[in-house]
N, C-alpha and C positions, 0 to 999 in steps of 0.2 A: 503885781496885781493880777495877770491874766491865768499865772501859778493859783494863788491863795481860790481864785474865781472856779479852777478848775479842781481844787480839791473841794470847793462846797458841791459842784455838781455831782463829785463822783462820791460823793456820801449820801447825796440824795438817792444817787442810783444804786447805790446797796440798801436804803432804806425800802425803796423801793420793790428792790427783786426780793430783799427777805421778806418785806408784805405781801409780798402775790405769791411766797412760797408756803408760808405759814399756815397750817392745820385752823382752821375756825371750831371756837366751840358751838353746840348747838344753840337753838336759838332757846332765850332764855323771855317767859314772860313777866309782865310788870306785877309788880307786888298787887295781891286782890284788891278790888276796891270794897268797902263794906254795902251789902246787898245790891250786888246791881241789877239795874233791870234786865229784860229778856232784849230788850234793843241794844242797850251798853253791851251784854256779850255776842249778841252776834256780831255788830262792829269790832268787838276785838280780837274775834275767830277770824275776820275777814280782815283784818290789818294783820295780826303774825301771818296769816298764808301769802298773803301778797308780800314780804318780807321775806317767808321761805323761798318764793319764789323768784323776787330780785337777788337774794343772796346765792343761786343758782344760776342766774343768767349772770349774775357778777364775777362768778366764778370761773365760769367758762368763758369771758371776755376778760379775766384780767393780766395775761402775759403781754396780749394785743394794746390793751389799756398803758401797763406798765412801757412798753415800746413806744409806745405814741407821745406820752407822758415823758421819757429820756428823750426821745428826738427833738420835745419843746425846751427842753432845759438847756441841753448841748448844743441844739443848731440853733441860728435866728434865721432861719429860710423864713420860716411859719409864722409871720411877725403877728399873725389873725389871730391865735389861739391859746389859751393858758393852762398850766398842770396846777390844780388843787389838792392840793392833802387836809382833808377837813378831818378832825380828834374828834371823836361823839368822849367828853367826861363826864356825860350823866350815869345814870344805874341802870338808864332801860335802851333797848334798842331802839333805834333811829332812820326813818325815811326820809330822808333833806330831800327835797324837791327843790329844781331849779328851771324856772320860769322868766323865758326871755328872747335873746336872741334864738337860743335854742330852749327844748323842754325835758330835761333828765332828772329821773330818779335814781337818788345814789343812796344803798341800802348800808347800817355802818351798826355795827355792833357794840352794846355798852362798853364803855372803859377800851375803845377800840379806834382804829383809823381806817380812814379810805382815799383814793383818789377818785379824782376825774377832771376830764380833759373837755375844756367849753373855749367856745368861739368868745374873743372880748367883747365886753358889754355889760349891760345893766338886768341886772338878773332878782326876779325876788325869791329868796328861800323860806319855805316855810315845811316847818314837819310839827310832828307832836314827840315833846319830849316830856319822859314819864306823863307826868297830869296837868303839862304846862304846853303852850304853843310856841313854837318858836316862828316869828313874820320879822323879816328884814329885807330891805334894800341892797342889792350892794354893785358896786362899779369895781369888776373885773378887767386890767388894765396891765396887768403882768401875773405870772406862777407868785404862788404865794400859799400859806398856811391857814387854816380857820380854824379856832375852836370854840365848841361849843359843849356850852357846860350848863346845869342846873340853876 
């Protein structure tokens, strides 16, 4: 059992390091809407930028992330805190906001993955995905998987 236990972790932990190694393509935006107004696109000039710019700080925090993330998988010292791999499988880029114990924006690419690392608790997520919202509750209580899809 403690065999089978330790080869799921250590597949997580190559998933892991070959996500935080992998080349990101650029950021890609949402299909046009038909005629928007001068309000619709400045909000969505000021959502890809704040996008570009999580995916920069992402960037630069994600060896630290991916470290932090395996030390919760492999050790149970840290029994406070959980490793997320949330899948964006919509078409359009993704700002998952996470509201709670703690407050993090976790920035995730169409047809793409990311982690992050949250203290347990009840957390609500909410981002805009393509032309839809996405608002949920959820009780974080171990590492675990999310996906979100269309």
């Amino acid at each position: 059992m403690l065999r089978k236990l330790s080869l799921v972790y250590f597949g997580i932990f190559i998933l892991l390091l070959a996500h935080s190694c992998a080349p990101k393509a650029a950021f890609v935006a949402d299909e046009p809407e038909p005629r928007p107004t001068a309000i619709a696109v400045k909000e969505k000039k000021e959502i890809r930028s704040e996008f570009e710019i999580l995916m920069e700080k992402d960037s630069l925090l994600k060896h630290q992330t991916a470290a932090e993330s395996l030390d919760i998988l492999l050790n149970t010292n840290d029994r406070n805190k959980v490793s997320l791999m949330v899948h964006n499988e919509s078409n359009c880029d993704l700002i998952l906001r996470f509201t709670g114990q703690q407050t993090k924006d976790l920035p995730i690419y169409r047809k793409d993955k990311n982690f992050i690392v949250l203290e347990k608790g009840t957390y609500t997520l909410k981002g805009k995905l393509c032309r839809a919202f996405y608002d949920r509750d959820k009780v974080f209580t171990q590492s675990s998987i999310l996906r979100i899809m269309e």
